[in-house]
DRENTORKOL-3810 file (N, C-alpha, C; in nm, 4 decimals):
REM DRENTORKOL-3810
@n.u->0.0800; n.v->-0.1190; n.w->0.0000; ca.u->0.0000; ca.v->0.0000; ca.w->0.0000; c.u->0.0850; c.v->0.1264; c.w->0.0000
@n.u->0.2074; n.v->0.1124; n.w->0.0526; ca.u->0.2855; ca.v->0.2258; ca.w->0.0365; c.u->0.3233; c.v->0.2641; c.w->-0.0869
@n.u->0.3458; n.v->0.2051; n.w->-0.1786; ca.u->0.3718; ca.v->0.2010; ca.w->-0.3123; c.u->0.2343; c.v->0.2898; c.w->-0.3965
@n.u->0.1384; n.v->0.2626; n.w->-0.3451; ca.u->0.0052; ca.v->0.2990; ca.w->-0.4048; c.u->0.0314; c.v->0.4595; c.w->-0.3499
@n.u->0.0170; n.v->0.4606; n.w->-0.2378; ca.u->0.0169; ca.v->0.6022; ca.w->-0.1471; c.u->0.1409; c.v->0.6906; c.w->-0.2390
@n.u->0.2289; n.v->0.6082; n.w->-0.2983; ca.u->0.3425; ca.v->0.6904; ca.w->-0.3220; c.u->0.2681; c.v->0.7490; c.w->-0.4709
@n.u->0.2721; n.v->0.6481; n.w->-0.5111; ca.u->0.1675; ca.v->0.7016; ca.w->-0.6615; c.u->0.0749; c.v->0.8007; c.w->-0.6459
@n.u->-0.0001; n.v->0.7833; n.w->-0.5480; ca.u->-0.1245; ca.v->0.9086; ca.w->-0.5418; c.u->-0.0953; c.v->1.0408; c.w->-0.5603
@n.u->0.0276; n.v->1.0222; n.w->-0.4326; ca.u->0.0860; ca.v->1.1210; ca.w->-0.4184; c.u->0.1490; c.v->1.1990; c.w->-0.4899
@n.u->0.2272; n.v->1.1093; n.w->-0.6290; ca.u->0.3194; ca.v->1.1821; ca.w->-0.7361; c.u->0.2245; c.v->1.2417; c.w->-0.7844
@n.u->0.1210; n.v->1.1687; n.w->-0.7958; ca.u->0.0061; ca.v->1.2166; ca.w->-0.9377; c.u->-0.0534; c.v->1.3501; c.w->-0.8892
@n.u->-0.0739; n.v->1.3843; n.w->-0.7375; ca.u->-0.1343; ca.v->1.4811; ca.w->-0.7275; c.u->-0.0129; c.v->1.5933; c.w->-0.7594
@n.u->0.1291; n.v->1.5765; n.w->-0.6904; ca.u->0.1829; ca.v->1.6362; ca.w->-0.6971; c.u->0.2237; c.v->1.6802; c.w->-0.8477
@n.u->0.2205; n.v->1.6008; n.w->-0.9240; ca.u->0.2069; ca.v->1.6084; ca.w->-1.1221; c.u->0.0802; c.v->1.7197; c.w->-1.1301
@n.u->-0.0184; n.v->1.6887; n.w->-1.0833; ca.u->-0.1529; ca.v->1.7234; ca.w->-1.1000; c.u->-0.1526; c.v->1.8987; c.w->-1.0586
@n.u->-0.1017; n.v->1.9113; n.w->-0.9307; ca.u->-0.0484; ca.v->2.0629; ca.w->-0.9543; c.u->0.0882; c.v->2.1302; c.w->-1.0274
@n.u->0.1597; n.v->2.0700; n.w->-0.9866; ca.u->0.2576; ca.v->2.1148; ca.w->-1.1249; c.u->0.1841; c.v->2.1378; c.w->-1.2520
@n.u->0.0856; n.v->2.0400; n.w->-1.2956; ca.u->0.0486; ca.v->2.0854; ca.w->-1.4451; c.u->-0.0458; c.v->2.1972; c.w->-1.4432
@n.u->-0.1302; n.v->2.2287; n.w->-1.3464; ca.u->-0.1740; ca.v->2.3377; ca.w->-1.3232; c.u->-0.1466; c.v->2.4495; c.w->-1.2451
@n.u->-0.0377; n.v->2.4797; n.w->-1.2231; ca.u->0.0597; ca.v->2.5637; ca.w->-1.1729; c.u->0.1122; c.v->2.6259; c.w->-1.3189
@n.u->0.1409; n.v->2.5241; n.w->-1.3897; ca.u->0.2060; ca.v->2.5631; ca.w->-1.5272; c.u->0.1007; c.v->2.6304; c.w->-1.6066
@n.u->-0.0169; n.v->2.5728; n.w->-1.6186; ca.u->-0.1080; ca.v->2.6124; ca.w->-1.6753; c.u->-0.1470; c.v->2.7753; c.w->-1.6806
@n.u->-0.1697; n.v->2.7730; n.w->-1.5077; ca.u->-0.2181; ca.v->2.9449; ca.w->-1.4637; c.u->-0.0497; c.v->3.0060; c.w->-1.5055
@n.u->0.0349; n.v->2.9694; n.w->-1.4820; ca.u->0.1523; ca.v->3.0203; ca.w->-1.5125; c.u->0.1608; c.v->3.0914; c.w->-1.6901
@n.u->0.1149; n.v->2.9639; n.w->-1.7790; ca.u->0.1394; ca.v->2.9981; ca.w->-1.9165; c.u->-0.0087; c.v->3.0870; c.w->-1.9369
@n.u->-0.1195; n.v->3.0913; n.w->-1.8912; ca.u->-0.2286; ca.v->3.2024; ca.w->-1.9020; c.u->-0.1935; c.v->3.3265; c.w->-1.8993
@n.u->-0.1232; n.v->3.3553; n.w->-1.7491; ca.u->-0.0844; ca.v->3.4604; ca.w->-1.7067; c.u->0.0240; c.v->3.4963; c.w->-1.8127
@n.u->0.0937; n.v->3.4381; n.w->-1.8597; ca.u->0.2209; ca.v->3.4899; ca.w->-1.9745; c.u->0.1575; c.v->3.5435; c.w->-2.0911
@n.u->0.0466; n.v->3.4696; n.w->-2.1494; ca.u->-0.0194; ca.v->3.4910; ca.w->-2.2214; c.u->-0.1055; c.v->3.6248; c.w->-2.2787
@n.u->-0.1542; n.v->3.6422; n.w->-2.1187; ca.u->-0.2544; ca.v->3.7813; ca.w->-2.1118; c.u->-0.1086; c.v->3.9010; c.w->-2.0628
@n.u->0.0129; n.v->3.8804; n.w->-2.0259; ca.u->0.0615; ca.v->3.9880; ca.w->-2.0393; c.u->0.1602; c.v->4.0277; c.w->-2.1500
@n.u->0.0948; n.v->3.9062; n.w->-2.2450; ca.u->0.1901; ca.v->3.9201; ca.w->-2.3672; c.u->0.0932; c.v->3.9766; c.w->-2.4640
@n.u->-0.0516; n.v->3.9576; n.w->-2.4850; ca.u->-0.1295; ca.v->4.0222; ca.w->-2.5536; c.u->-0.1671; c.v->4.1833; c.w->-2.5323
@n.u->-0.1484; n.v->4.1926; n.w->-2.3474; ca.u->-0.1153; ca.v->4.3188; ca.w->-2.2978; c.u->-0.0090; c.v->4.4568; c.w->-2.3650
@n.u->0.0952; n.v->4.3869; n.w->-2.3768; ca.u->0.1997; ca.v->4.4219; ca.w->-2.4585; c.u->0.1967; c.v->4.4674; c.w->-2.5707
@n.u->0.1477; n.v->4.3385; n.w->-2.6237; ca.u->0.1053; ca.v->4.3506; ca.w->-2.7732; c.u->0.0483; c.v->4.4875; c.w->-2.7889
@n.u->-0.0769; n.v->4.5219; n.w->-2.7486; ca.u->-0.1789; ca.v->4.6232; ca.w->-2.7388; c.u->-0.0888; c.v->4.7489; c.w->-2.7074
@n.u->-0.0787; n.v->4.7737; n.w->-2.5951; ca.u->0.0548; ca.v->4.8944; ca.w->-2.5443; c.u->0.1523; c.v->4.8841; c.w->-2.6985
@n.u->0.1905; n.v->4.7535; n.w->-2.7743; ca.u->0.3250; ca.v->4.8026; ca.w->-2.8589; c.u->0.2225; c.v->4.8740; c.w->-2.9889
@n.u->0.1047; n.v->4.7882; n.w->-3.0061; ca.u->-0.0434; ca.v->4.8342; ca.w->-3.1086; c.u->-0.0498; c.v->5.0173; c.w->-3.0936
@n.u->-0.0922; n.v->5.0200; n.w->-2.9795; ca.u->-0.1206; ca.v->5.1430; ca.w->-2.9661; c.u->0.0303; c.v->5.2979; c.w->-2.9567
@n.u->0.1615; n.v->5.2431; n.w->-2.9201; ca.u->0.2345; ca.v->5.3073; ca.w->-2.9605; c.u->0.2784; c.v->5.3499; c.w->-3.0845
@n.u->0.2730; n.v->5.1957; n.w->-3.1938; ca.u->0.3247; ca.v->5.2241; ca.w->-3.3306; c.u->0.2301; c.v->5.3390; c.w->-3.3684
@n.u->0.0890; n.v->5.3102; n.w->-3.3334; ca.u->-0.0347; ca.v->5.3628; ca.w->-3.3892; c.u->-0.0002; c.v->5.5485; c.w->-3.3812
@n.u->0.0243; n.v->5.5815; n.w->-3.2688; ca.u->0.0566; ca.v->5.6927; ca.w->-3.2386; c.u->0.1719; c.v->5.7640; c.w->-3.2763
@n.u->0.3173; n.v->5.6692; n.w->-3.3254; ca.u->0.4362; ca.v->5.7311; ca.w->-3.4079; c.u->0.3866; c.v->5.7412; c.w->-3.4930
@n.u->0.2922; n.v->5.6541; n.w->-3.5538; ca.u->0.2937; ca.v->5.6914; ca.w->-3.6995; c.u->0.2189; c.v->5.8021; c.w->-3.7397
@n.u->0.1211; n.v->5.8081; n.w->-3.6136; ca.u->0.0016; ca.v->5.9544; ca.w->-3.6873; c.u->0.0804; c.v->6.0660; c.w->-3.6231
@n.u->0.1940; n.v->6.0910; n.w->-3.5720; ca.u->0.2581; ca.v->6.2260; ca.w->-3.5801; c.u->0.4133; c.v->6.2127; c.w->-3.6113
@n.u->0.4084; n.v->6.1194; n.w->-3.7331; ca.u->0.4882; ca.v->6.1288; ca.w->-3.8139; c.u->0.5306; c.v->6.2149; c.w->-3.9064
@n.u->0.6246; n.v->6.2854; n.w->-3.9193; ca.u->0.6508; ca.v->6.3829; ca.w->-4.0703; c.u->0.6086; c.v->6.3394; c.w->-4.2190
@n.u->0.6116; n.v->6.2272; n.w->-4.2233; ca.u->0.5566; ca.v->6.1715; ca.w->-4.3320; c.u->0.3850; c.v->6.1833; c.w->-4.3645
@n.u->0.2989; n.v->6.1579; n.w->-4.2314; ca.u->0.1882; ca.v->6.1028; ca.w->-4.2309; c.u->0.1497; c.v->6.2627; c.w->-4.1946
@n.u->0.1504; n.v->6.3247; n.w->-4.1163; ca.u->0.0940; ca.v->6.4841; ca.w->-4.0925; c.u->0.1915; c.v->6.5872; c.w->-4.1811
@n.u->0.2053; n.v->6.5296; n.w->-4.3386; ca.u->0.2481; ca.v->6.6114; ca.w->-4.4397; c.u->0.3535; c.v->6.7641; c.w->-4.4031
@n.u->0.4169; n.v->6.6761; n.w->-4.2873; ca.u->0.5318; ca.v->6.8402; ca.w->-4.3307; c.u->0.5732; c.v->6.8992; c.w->-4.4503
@n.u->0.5715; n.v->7.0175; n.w->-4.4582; ca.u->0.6019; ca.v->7.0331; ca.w->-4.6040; c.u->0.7612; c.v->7.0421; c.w->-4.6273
@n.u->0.8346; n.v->6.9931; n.w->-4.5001; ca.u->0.9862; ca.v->6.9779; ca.w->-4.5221; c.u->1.0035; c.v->6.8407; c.w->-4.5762
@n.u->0.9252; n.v->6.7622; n.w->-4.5938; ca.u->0.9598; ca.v->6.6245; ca.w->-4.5989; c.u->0.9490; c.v->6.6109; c.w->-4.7658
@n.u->0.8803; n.v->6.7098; n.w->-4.8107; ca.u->0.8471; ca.v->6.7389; ca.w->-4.9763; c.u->1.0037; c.v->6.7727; c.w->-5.0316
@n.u->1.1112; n.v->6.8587; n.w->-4.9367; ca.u->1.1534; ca.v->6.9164; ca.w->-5.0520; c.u->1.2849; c.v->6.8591; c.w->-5.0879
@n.u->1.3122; n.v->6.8529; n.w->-5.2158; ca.u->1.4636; ca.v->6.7986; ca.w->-5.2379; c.u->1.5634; c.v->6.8844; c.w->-5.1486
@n.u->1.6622; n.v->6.7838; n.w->-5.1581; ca.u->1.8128; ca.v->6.8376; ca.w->-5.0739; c.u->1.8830; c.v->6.8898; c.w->-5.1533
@n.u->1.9570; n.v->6.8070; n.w->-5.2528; ca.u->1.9783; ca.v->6.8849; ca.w->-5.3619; c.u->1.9085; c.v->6.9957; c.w->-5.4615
@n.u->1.7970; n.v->7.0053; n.w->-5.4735; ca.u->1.7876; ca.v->7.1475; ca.w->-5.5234; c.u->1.6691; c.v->7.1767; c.w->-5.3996
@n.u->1.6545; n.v->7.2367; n.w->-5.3367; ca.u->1.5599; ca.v->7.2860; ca.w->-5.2336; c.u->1.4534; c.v->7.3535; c.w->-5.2646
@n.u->1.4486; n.v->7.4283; n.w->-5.3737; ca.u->1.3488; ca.v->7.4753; ca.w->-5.4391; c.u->1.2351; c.v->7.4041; c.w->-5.5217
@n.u->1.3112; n.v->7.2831; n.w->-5.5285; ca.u->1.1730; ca.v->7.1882; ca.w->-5.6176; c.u->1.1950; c.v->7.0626; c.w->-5.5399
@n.u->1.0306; n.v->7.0403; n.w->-5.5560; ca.u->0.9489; ca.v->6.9430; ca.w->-5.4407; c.u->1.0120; c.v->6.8288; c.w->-5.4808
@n.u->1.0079; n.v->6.7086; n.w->-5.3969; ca.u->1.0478; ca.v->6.5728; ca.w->-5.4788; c.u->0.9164; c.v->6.5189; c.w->-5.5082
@n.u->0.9249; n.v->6.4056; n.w->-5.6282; ca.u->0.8097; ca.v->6.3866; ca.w->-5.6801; c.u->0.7666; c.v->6.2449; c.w->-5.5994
@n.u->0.8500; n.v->6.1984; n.w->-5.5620; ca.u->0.8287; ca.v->6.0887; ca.w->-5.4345; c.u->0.7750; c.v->6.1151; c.w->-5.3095
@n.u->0.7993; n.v->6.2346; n.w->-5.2813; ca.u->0.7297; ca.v->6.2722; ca.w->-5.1549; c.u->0.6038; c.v->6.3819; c.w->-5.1460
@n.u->0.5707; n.v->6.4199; n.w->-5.2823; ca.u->0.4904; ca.v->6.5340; ca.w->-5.2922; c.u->0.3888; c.v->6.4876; c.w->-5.2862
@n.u->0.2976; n.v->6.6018; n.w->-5.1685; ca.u->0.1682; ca.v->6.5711; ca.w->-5.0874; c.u->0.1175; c.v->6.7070; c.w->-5.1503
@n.u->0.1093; n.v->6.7947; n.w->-5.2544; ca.u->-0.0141; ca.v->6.8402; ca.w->-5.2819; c.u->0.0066; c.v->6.9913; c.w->-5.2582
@n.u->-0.1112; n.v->7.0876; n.w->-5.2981; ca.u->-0.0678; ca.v->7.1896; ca.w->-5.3281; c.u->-0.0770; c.v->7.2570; c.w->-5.1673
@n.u->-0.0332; n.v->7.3463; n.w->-5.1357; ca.u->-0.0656; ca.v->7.4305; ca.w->-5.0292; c.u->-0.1584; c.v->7.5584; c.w->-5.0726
@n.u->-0.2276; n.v->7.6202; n.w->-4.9500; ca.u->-0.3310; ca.v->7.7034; ca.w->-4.9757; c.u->-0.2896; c.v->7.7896; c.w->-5.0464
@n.u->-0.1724; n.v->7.8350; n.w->-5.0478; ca.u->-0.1267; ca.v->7.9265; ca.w->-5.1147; c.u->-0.1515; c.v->7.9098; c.w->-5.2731
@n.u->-0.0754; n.v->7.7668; n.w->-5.2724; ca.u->-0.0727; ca.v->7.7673; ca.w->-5.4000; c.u->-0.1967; c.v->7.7180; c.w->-5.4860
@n.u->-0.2940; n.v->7.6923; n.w->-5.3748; ca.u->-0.4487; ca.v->7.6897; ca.w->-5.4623; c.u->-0.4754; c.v->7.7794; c.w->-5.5233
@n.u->-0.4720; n.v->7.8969; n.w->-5.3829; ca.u->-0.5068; ca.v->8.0553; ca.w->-5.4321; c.u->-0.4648; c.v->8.1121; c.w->-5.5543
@n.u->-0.3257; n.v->8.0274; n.w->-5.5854; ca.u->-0.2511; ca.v->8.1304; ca.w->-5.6900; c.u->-0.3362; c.v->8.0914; c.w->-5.8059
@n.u->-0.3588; n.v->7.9695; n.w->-5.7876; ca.u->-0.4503; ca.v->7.8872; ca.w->-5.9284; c.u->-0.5816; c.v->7.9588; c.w->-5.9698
@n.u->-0.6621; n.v->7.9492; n.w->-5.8368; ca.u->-0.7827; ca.v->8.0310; ca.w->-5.8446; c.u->-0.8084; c.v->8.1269; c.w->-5.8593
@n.u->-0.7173; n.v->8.2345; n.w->-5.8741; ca.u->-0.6912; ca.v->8.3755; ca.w->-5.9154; c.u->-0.6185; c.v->8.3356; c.w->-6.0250
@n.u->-0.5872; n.v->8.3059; n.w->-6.0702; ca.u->-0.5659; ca.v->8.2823; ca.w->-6.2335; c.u->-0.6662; c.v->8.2699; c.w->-6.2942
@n.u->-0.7049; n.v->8.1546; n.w->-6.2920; ca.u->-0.8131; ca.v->8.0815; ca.w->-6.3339; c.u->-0.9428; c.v->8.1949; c.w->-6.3363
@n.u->-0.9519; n.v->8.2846; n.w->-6.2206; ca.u->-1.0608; ca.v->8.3922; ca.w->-6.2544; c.u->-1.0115; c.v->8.4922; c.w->-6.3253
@n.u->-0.9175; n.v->8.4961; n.w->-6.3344; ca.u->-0.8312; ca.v->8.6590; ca.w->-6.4136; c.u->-0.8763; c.v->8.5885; c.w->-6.5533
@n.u->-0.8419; n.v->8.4562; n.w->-6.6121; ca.u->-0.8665; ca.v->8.3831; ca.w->-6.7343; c.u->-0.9988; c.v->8.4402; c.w->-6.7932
@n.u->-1.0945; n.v->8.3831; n.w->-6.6925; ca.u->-1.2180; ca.v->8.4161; ca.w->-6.7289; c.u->-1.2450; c.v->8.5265; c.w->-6.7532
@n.u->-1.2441; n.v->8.6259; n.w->-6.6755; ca.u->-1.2745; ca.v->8.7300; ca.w->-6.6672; c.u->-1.2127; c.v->8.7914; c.w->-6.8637
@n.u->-1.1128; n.v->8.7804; n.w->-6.8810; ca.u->-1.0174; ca.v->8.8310; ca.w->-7.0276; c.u->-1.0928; c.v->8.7313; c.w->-7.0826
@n.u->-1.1114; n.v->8.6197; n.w->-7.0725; ca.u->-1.1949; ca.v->8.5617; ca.w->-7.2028; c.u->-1.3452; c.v->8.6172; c.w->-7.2195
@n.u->-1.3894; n.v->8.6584; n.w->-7.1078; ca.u->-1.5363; ca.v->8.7493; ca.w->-7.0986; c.u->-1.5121; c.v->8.9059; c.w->-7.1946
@n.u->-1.4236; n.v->8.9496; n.w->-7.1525; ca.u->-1.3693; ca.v->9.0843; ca.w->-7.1963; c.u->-1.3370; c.v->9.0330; c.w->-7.3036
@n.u->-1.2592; n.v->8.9927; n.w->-7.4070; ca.u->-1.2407; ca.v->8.9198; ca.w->-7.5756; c.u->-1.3453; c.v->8.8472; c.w->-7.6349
@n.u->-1.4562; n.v->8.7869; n.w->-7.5753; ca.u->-1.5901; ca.v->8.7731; ca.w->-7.6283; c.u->-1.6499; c.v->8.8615; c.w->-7.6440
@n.u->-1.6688; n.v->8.9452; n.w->-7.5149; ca.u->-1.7369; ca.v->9.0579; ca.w->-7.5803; c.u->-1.7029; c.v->9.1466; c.w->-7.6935
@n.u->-1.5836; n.v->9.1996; n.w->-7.6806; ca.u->-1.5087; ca.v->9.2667; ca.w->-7.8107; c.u->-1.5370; c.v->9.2088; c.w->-7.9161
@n.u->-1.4801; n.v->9.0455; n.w->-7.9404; ca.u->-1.5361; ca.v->8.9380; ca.w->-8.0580; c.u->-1.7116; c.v->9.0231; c.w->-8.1243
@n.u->-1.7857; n.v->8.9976; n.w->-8.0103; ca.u->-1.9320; ca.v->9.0226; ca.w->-8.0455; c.u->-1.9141; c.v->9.1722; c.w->-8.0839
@n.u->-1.8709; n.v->9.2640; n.w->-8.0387; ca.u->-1.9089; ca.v->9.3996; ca.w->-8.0994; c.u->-1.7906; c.v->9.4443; c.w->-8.2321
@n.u->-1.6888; n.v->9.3748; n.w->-8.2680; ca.u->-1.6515; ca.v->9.3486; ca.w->-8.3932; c.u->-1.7372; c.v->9.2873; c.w->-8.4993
@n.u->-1.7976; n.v->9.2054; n.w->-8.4284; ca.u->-1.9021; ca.v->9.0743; ca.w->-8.5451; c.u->-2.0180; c.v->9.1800; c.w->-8.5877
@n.u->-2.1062; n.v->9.2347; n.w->-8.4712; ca.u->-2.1918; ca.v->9.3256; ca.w->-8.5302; c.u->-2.1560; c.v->9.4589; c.w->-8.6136
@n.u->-2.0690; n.v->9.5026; n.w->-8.5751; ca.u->-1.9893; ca.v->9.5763; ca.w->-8.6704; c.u->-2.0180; c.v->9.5359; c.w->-8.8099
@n.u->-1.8914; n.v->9.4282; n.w->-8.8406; ca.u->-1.9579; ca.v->9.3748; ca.w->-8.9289; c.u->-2.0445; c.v->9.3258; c.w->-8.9849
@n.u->-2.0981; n.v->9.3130; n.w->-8.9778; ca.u->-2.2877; ca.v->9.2490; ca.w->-8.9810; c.u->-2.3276; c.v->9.4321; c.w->-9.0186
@n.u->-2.3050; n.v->9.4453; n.w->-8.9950; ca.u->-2.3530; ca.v->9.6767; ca.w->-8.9992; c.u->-2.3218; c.v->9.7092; c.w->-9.1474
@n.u->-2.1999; n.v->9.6630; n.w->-9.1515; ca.u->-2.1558; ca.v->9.7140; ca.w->-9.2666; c.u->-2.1469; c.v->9.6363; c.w->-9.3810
@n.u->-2.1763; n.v->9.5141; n.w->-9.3806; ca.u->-2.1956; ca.v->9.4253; ca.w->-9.4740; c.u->-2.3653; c.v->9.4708; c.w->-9.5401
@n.u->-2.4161; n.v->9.5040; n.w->-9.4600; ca.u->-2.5767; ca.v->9.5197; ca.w->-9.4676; c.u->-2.5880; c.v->9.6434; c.w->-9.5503
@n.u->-2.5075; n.v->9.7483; n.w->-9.5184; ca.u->-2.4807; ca.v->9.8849; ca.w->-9.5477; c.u->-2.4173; c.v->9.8729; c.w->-9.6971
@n.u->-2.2852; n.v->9.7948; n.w->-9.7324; ca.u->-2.2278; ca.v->9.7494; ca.w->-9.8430; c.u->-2.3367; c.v->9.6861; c.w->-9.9264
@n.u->-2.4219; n.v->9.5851; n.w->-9.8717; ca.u->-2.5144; ca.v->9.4923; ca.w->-9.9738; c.u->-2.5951; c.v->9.6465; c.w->-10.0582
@n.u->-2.6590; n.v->9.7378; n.w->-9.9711; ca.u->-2.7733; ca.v->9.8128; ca.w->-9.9956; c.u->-2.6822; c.v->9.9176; c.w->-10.1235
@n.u->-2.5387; n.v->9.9702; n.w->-10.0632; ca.u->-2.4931; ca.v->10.0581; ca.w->-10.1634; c.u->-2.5063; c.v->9.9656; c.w->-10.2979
@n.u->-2.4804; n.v->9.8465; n.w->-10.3212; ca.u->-2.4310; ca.v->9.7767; ca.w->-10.4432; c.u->-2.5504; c.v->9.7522; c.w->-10.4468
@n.u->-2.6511; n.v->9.7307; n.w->-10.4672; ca.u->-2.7794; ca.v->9.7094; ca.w->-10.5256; c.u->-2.8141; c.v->9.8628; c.w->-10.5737
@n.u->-2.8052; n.v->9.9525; n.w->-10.4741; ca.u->-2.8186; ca.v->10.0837; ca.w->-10.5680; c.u->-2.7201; c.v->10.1207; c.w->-10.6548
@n.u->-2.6097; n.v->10.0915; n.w->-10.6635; ca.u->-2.5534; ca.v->10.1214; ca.w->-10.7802; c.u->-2.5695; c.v->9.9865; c.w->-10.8782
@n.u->-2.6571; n.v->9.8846; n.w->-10.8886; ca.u->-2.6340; ca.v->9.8288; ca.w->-10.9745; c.u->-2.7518; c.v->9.8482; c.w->-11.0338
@n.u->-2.9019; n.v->9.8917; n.w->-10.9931; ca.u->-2.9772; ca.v->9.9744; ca.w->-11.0369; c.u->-2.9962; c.v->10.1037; c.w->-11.1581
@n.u->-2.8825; n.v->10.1694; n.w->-11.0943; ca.u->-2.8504; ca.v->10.3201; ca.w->-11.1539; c.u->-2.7706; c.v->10.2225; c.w->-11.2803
@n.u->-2.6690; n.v->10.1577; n.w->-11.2594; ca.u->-2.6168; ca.v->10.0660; ca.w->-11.4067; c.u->-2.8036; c.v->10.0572; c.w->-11.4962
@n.u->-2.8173; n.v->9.9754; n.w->-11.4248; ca.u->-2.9568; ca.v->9.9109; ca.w->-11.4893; c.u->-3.0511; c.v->10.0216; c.w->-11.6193
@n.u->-3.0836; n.v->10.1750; n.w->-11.4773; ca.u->-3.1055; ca.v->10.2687; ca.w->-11.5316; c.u->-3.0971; c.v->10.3456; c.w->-11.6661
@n.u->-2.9538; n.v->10.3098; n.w->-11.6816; ca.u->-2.8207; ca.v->10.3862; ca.w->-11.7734; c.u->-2.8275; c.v->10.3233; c.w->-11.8955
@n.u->-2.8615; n.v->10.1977; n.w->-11.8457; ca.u->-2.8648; ca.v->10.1222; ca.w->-11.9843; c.u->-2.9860; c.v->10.1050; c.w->-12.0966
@n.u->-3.0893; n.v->10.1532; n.w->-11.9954; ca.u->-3.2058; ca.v->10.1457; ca.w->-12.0367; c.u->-3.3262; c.v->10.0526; c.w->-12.0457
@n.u->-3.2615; n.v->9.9618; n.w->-11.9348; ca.u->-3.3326; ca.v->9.8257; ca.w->-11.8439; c.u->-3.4493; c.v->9.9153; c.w->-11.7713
@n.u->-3.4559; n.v->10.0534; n.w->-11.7331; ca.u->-3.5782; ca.v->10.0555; ca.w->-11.6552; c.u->-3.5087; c.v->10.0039; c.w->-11.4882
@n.u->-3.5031; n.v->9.8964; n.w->-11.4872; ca.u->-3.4431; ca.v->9.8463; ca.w->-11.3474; c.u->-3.5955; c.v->9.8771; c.w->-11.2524
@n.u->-3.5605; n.v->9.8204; n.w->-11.1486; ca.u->-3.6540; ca.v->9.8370; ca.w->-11.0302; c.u->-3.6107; c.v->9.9032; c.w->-10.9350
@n.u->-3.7363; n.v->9.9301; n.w->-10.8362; ca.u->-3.7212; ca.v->10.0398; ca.w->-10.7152; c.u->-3.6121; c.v->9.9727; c.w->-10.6124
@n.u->-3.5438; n.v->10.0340; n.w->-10.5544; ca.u->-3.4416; ca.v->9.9662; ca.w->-10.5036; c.u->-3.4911; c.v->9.9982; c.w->-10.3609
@n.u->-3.5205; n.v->9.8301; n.w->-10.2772; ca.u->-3.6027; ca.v->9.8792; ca.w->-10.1250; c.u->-3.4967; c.v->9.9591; c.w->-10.0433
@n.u->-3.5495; n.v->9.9995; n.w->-9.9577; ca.u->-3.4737; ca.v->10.1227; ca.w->-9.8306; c.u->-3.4057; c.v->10.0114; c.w->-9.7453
@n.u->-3.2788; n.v->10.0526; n.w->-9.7447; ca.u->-3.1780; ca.v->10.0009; ca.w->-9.6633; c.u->-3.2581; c.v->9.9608; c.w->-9.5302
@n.u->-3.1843; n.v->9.8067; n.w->-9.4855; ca.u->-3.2637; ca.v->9.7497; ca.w->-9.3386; c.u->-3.1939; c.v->9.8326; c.w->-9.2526
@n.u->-3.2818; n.v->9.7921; n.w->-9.1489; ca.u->-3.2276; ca.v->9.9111; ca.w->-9.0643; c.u->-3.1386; c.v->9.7769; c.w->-8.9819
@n.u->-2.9936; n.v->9.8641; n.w->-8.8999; ca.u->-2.8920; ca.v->9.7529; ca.w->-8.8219; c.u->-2.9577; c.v->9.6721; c.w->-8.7211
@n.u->-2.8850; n.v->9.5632; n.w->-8.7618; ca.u->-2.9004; ca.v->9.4665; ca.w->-8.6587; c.u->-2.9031; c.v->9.4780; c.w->-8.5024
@n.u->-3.0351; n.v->9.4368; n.w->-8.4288; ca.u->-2.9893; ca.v->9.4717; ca.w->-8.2825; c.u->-2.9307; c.v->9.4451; c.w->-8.2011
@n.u->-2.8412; n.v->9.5062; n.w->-8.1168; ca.u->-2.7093; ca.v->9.4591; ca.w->-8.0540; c.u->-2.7855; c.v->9.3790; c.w->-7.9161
@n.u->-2.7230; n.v->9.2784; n.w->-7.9119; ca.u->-2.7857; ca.v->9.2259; ca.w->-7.8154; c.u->-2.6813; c.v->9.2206; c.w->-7.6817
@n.u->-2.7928; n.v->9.2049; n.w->-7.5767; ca.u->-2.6531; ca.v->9.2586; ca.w->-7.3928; c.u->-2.5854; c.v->9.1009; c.w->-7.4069
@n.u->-2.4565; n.v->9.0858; n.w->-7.3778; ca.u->-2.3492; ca.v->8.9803; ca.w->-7.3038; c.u->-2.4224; c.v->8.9590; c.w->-7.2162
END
């Protein structure tokens, strides 16, 4: 029976050892996922106030020429340089508004005087007509100009 007793005994003593180990490797476990999380949440935070990631605009510019951006690192225009666009871009308009209009009051112009030209040359081709002894017809009264219409 001592032999038996001795057995019981290993087994219990096995029996906590393996659960000694057990709570042992849990506990390693949860302060390794712990970790994990703390190392999760640090990278997380270098990276969002990173020079790269919160677009310094030093990180844009070449070393060798300092004045022009690199095209590897270029993040985009700055307000400035929207502005400069968008004030272009309205100055554009604006001169293409101003040269349309001019366009249009050149065109009626012409259109004026083409109308004016048609009417002289029908009366003088009349008075030919006249001269010759065709008789010719009444030659109608010049149209009156075209109406200018508003831009």
């Amino acid at each position: 029976d001592k032999e038996a007793q001795m057995l019981r005994q290993r087994r219990t003593e096995l029996a906590d050892y393996n659960l000694a180990q057990a709570v042992l490797k849990k506990k390693m476990q949860q302060e390794a996922a712990a970790q994990r999380e703390l190392d999760n949440v640090a990278d997380i935070q270098e990276h969002l106030n990173s020079a790269w990631l919160t677009e310094d605009p030093s990180q844009t510019r070449s070393f060798v020429q300092p004045h022009r951006p690199r095209p590897d690192h270029y993040k985009g225009l700055t307000e400035a340089e929207r502005q400069l666009i968008l004030d272009e871009r309205a100055r554009q308009v604006e001169e293409r508004k101003a040269q349309a209009a001019a366009d249009k009051e050149v065109d009626d112009k012409i259109a004026e005087l083409t109308l004016k030209w048609d009417h002289i040359a029908m009366v003088k081709e009349d008075e030919v007509q006249k001269r010759r002894g065709g008789g010719g017809e009444e030659t109608p009264p010049a149209p009156p100009p075209p109406h200018s219409r508003a831009a």
